[in-house]
Backbone as CSV, one residue per row, in Angstrom:
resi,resn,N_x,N_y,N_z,CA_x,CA_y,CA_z,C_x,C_y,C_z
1,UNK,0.831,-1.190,0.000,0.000,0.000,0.000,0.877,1.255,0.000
2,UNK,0.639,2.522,-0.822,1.519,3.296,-0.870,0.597,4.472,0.441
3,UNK,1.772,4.836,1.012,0.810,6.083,2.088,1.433,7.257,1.376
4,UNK,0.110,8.454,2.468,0.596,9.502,2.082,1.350,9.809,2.792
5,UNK,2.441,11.030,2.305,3.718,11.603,2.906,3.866,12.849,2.969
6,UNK,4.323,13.813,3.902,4.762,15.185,3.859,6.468,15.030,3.957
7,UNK,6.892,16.297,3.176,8.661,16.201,3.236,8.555,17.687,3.781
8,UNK,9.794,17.700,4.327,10.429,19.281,4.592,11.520,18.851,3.958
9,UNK,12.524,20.122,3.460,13.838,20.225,3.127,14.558,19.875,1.665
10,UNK,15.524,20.093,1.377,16.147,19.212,0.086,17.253,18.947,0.209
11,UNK,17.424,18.581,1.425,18.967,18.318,1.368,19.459,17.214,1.010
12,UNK,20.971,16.608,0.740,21.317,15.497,0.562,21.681,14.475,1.210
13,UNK,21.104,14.071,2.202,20.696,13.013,3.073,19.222,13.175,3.163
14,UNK,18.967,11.389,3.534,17.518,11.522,3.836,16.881,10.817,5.403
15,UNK,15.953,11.256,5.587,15.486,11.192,6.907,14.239,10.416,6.773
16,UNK,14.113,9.315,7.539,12.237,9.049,7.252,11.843,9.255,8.589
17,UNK,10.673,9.867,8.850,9.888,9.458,10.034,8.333,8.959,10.147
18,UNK,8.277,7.997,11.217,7.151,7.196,11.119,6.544,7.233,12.902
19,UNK,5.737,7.736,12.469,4.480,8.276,13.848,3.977,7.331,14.392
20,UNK,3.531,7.729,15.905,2.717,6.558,16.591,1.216,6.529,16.355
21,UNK,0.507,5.527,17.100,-0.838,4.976,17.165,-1.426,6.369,17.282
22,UNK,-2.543,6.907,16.767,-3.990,7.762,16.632,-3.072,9.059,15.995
23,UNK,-1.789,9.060,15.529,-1.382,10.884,15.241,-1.140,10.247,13.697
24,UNK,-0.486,11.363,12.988,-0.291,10.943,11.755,1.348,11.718,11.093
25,UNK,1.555,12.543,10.070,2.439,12.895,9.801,2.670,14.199,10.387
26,UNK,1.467,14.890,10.814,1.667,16.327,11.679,2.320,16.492,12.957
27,UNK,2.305,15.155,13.666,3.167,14.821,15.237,4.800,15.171,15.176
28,UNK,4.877,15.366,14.070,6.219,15.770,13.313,6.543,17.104,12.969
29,UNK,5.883,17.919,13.779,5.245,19.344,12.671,6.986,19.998,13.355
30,UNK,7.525,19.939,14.420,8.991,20.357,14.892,10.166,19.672,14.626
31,UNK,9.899,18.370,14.408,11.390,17.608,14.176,11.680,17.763,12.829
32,UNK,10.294,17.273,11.659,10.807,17.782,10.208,11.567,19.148,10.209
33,UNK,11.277,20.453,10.568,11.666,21.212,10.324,13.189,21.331,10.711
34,UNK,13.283,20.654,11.779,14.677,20.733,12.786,15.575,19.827,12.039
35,UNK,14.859,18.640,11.687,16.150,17.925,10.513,16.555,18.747,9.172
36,UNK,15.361,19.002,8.743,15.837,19.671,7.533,16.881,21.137,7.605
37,UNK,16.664,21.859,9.200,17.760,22.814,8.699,19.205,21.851,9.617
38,UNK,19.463,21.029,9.744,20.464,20.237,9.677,21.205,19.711,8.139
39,UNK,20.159,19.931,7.088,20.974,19.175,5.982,20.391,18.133,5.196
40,UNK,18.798,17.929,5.833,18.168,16.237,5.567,17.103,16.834,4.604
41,UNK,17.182,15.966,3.463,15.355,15.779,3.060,14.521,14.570,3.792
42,UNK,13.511,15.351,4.596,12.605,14.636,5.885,11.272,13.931,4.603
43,UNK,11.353,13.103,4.717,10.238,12.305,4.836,9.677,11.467,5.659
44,UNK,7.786,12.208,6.041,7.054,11.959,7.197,5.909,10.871,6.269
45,UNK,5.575,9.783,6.902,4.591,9.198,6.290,2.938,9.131,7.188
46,UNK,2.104,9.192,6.740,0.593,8.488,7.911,0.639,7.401,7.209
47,UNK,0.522,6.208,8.601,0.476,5.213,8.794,-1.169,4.333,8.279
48,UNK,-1.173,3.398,7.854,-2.422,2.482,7.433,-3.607,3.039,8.601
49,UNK,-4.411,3.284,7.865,-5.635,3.925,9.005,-5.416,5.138,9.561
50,UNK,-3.932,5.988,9.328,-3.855,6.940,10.128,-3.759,8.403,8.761
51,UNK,-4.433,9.792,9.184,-4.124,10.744,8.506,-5.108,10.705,6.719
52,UNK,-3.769,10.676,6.074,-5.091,10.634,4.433,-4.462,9.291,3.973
53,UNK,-3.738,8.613,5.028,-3.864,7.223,3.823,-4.589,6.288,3.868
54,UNK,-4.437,5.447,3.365,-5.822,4.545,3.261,-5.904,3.424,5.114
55,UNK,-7.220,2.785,4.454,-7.472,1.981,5.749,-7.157,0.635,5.290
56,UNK,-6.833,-0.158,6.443,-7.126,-1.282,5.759,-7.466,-2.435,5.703
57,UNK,-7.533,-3.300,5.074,-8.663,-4.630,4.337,-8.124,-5.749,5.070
58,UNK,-9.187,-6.156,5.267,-9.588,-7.330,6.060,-10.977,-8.157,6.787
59,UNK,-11.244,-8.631,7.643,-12.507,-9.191,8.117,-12.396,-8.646,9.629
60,UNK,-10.839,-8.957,10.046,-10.910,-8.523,11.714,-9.875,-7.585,11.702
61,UNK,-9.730,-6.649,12.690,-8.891,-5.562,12.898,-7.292,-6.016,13.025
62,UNK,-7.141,-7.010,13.746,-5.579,-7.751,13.625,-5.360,-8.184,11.925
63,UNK,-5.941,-8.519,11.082,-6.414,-8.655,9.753,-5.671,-7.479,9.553
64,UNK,-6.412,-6.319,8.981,-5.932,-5.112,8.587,-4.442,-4.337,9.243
65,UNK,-4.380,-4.688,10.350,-2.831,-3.832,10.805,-2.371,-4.496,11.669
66,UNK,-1.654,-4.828,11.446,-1.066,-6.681,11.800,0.477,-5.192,11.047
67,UNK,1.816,-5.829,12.443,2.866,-5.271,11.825,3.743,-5.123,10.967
68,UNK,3.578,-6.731,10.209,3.909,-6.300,9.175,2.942,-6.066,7.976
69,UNK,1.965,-5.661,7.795,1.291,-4.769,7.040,1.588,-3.114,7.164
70,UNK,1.821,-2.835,8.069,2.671,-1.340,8.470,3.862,-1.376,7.727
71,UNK,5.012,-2.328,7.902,6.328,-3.153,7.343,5.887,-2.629,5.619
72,UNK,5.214,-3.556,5.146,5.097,-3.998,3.658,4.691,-2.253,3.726
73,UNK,3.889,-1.244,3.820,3.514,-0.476,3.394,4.844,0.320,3.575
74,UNK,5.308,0.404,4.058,6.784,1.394,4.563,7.744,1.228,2.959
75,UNK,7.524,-0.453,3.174,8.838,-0.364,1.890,8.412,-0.050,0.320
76,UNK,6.605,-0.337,-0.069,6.106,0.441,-0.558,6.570,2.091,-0.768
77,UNK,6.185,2.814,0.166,6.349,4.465,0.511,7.890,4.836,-0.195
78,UNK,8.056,4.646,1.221,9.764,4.626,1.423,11.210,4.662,0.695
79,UNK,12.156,5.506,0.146,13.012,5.072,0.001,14.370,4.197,0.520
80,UNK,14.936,2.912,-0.062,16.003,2.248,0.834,16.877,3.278,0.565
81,UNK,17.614,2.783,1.904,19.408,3.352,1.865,19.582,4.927,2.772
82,UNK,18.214,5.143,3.174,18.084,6.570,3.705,19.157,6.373,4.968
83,UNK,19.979,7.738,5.259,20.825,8.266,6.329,20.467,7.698,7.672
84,UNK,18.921,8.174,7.852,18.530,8.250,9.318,16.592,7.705,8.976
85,UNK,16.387,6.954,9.844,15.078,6.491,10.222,14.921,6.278,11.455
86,UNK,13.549,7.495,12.116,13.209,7.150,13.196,12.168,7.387,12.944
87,UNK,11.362,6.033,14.301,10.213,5.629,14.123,9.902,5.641,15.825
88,UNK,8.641,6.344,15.968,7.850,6.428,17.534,6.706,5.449,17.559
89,UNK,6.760,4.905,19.022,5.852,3.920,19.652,5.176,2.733,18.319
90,UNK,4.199,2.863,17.888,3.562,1.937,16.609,4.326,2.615,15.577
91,UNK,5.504,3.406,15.593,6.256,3.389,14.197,7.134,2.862,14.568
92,UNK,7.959,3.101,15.754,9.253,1.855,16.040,8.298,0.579,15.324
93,UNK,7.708,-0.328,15.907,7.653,-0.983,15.911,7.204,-1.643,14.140
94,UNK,6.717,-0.625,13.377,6.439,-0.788,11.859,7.678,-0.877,11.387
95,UNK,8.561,0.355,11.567,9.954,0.229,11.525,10.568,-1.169,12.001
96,UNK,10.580,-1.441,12.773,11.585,-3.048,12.912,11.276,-3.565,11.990
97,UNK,10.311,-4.050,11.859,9.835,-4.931,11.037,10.050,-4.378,9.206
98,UNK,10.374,-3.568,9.122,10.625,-3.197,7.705,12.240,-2.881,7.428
99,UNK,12.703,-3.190,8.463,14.480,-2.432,8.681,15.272,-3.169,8.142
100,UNK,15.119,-4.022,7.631,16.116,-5.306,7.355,15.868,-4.878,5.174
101,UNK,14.822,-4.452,4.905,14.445,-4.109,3.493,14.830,-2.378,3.165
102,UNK,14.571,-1.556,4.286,14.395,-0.292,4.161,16.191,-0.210,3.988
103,UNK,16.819,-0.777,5.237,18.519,-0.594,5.204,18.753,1.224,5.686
104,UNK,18.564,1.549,6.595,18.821,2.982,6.589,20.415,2.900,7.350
105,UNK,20.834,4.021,6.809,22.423,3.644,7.566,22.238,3.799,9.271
106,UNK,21.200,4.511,10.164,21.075,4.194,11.316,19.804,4.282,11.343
107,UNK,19.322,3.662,12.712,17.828,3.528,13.167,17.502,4.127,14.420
108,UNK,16.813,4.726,14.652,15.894,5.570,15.895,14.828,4.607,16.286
109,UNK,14.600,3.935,17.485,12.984,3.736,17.957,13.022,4.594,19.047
110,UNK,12.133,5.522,19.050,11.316,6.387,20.100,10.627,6.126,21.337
111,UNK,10.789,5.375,22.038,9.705,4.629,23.123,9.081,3.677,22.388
112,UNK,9.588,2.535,21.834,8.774,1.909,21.055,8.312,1.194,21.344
113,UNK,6.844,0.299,20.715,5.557,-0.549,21.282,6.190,-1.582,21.134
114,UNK,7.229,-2.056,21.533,7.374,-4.034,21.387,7.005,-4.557,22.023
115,UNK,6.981,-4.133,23.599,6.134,-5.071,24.522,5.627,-4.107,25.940
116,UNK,5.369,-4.593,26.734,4.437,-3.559,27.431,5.555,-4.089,28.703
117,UNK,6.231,-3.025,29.608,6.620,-3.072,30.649,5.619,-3.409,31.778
118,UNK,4.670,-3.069,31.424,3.606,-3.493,33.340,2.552,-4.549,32.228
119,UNK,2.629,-5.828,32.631,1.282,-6.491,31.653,0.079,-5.893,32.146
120,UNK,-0.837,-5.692,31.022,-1.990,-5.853,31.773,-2.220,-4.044,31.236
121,UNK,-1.105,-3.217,31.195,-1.344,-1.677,30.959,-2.167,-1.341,30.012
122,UNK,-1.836,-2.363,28.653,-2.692,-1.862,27.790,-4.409,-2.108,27.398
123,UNK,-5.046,-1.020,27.251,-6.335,-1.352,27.450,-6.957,-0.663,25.816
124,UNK,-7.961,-1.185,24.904,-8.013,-0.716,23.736,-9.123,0.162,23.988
125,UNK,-9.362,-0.532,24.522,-11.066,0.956,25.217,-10.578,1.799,25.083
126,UNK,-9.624,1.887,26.448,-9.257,3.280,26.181,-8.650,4.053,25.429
127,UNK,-7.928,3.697,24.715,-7.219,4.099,23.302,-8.035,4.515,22.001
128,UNK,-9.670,3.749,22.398,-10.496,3.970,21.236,-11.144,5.482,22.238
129,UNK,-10.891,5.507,23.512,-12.192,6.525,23.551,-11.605,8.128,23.876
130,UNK,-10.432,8.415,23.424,-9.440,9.419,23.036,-10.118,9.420,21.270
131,UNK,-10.862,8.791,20.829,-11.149,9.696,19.531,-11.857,10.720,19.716
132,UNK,-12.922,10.668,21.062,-13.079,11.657,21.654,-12.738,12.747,22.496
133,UNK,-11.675,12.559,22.553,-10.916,13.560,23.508,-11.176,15.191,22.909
134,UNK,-11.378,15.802,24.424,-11.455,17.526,24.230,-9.668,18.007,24.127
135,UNK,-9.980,19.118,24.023,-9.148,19.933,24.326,-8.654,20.279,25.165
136,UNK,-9.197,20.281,26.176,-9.301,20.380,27.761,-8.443,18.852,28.107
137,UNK,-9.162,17.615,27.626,-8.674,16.482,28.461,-7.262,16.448,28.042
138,UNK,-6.534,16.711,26.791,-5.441,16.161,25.950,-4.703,17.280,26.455
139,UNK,-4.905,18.180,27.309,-3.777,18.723,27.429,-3.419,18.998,29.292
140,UNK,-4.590,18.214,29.617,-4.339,17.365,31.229,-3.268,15.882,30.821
141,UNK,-4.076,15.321,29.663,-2.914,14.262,29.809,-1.767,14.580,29.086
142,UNK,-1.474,15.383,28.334,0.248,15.724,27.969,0.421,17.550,28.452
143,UNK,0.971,17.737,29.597,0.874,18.905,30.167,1.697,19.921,29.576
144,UNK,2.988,19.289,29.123,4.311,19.558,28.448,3.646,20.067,26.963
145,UNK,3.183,19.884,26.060,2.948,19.629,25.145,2.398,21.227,24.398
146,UNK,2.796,22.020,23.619,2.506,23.448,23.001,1.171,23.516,22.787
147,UNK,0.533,24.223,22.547,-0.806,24.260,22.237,-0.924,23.766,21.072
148,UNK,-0.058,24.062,19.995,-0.109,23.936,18.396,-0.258,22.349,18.608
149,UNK,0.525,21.450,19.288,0.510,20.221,19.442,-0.767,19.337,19.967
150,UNK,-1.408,20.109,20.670,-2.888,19.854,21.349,-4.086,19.684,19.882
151,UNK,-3.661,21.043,19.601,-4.336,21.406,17.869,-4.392,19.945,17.074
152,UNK,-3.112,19.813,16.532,-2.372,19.068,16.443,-3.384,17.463,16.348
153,UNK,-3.354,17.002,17.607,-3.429,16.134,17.918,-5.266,15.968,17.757
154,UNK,-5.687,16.577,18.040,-7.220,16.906,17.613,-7.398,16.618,16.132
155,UNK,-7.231,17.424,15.499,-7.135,16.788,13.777,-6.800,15.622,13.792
156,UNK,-5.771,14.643,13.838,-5.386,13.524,13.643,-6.518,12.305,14.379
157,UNK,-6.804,13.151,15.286,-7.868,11.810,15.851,-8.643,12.057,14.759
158,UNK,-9.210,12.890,14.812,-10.562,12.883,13.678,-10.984,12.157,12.368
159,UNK,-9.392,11.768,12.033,-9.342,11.212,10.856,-8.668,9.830,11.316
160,UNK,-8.269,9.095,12.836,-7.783,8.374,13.202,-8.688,6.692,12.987
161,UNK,-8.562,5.907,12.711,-9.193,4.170,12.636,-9.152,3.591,13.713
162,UNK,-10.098,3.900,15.172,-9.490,2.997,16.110,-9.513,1.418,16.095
163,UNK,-9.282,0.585,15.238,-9.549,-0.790,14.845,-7.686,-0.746,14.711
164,UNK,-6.953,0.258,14.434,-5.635,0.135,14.967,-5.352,0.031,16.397
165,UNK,-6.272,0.492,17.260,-5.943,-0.014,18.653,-6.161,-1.717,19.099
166,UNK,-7.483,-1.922,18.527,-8.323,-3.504,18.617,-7.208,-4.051,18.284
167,UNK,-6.432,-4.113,16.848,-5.548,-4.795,16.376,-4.444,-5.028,17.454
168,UNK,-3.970,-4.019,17.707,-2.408,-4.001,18.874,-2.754,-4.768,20.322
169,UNK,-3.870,-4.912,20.090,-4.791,-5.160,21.703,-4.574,-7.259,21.683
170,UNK,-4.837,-7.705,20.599,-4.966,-8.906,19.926,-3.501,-9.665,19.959
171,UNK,-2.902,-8.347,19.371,-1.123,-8.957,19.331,-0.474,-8.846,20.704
172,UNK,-0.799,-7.712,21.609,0.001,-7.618,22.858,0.371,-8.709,23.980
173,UNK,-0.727,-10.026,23.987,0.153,-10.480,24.781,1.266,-11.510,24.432
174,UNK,1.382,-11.578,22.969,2.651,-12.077,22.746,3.595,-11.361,22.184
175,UNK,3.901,-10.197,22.201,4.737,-9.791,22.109,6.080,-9.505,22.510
176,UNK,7.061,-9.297,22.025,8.669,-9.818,22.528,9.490,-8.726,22.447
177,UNK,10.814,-8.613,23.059,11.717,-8.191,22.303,12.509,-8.235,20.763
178,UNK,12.357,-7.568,20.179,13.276,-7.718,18.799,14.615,-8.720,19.124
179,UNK,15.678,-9.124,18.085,16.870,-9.596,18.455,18.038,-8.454,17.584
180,UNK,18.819,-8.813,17.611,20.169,-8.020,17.435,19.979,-7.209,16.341
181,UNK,20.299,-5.707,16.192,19.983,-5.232,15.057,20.296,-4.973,13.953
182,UNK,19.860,-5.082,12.838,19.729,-5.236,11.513,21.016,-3.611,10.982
183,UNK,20.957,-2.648,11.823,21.309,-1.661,11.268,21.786,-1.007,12.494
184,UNK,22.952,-0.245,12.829,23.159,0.615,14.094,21.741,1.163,14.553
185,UNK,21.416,0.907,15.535,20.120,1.489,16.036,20.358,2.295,17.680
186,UNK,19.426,2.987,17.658,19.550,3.419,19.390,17.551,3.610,19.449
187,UNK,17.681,3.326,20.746,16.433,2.918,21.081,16.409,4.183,22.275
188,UNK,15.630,4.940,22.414,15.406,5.823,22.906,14.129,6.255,23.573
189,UNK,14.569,5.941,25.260,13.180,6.071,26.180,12.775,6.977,26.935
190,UNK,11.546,7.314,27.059,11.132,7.900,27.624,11.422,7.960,29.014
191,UNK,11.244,8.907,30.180,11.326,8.714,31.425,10.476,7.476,31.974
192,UNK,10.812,6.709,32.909,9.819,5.472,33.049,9.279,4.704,32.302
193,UNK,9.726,4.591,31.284,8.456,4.192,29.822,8.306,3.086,30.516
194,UNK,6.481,3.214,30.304,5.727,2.115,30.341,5.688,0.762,29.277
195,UNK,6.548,1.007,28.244,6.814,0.219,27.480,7.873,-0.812,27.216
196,UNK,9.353,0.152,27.816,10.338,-0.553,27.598,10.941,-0.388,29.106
197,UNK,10.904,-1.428,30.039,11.101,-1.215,31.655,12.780,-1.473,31.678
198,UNK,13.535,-1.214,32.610,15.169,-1.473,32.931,15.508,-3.113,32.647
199,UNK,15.103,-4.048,32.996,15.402,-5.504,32.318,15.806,-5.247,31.196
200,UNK,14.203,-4.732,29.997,14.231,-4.905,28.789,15.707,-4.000,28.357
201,UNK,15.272,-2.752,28.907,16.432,-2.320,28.199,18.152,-2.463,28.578
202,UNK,18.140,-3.228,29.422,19.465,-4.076,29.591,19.815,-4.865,28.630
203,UNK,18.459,-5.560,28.193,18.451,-6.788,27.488,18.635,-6.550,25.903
204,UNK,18.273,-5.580,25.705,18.709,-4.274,24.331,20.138,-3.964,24.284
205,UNK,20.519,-3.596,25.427,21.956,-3.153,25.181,22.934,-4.445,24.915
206,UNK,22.656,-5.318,25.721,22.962,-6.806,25.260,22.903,-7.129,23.766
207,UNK,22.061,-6.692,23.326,21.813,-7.604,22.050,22.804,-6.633,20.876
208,UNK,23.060,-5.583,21.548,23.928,-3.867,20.418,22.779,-2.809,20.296
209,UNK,22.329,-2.684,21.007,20.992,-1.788,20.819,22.085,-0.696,21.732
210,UNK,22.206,0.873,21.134,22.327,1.811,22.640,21.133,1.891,22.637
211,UNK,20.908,2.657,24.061,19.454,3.266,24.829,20.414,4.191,25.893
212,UNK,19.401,5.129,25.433,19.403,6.356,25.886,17.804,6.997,26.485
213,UNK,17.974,7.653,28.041,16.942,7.922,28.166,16.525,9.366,28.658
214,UNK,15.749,9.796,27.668,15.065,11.362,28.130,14.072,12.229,29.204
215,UNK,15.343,12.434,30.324,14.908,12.687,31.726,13.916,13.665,31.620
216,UNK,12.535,13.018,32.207,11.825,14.302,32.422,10.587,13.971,31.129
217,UNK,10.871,13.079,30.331,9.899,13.220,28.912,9.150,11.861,28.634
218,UNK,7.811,12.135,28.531,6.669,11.198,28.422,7.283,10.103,26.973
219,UNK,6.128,9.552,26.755,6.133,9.175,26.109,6.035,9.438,24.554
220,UNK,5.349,10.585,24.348,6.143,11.211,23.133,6.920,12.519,23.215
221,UNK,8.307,11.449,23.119,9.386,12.228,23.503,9.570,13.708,22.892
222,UNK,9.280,13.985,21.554,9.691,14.807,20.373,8.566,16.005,20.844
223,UNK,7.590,15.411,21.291,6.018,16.571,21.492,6.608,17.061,23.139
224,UNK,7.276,16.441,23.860,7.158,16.384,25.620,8.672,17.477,25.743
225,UNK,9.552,17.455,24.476,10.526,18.146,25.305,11.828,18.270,23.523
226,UNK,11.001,18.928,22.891,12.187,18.761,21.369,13.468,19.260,21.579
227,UNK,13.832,20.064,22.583,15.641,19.757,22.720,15.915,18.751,23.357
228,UNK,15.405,18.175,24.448,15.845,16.705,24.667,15.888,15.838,23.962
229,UNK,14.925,15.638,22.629,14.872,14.419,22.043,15.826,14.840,20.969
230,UNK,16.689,16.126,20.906,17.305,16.023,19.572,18.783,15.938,20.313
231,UNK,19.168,16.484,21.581,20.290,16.168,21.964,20.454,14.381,21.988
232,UNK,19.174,13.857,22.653,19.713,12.793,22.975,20.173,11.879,21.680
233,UNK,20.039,12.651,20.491,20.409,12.388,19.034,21.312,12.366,18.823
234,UNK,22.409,12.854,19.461,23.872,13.298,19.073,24.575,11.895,18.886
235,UNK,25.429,12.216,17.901,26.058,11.446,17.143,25.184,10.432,16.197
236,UNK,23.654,10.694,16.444,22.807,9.512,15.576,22.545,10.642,14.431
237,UNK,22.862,11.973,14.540,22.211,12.844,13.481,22.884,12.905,12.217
């Protein structure tokens, strides 16, 4: 499936980025700009069900966005061989799964969805019932977060598929750690992430994964604190 994409920049390196669960290519509306006056042509994609690209086909929701269907659509989109690819929460995790085809000379996961640090955290209800979220509630739950980003985040639900939550809900309790990586990668966590707990990410650094973690910053790192998430970039830029 080919998605749609926004670029900033023209430079000669390239950048992909790939967004998490309910946002789309606008969750990006500060880092595109920030790569590109570094030197990068940024390419941002929306994800299957997410933004203006399509939804997709199947009978049951694990059917339609199942990870590697995210995967296959990436290498669709996507150019191989790009500089830098980073991918947040349900884009890490589209990203793994497409990294071994995509080949970027390094890899970013953002707090990414591979497995859930506390079992039991993830709940799809609630993930479906943020399509309703005010204005008011979304910016009790990300306090950090600019107004433009609140904005932001409002549009993208609107046009969001929650049958991408049902799906992730189906796969979560078998889900694993990745194994050794395909491409220099750094895995990059949030304060506490509820996703990737101190074991796991021991168990990352074990395998050649760095991890690095951004004191002070939720889970979307890039929206919660954009000089932290670009320092903690250094040497990946």
């Amino acid at each position: 499936m080919r998605l749609n994409t926004r670029e900033w920049g023209t430079g000669d390196r390239v950048a992909l980025l790939v967004h998490g669960i309910m946002s789309d290519h606008r969750s990006w509306r500060s880092v595109g700009p920030a790569l590109a006056g570094r030197g990068y042509r940024v390419i941002a994609v929306d994800l299957r069900g997410h933004g203006a690209s399509p939804r997709g086909e199947g009978a049951a929701p694990v059917d339609r966005y199942r990870p590697e269907r995210y995967a296959e659509d990436l290498v669709d989109t996507l150019p191989a061989g790009a500089e830098l690819a980073i991918g947040h929460s349900l884009g890490a995790l589209a990203l793994l799964h497409a990294v071994d085809r995509l080949r970027p000379a390094r890899a970013v996961y953002s707090d990414p969805a591979w497995k859930f640090a506390r079992p039991g955290l993830f709940d799809p209800a609630v993930f479906a019932q943020f399509k309703a979220a005010t204005r008011e509630q979304l910016g009790a739950v990300s306090p950090r977060w600019a107004p433009e980003d609140v904005e932001v985040e409002l549009a993208t639900l609107a046009v969001w598929d929650q049958d991408t939550a049902l799906a992730l809900s189906a796969l979560a309790d078998g889900a694993v750690l990745p194994g050794a990586p395909a491409v220099p990668s750094l895995v990059q966590l949030a304060d506490s992430s509820w996703l990737i707990g101190p074991e796991d990410a021991a168990t990352l650094r074990g395998l050649g994964y760095e991890v690095r973690t951004v004191a002070g910053a939720g889970h979307t790192i890039h929206r919660d604190d954009l000089p932290g998430f670009l320092a903690s970039l250094d040497g990946w830029l």
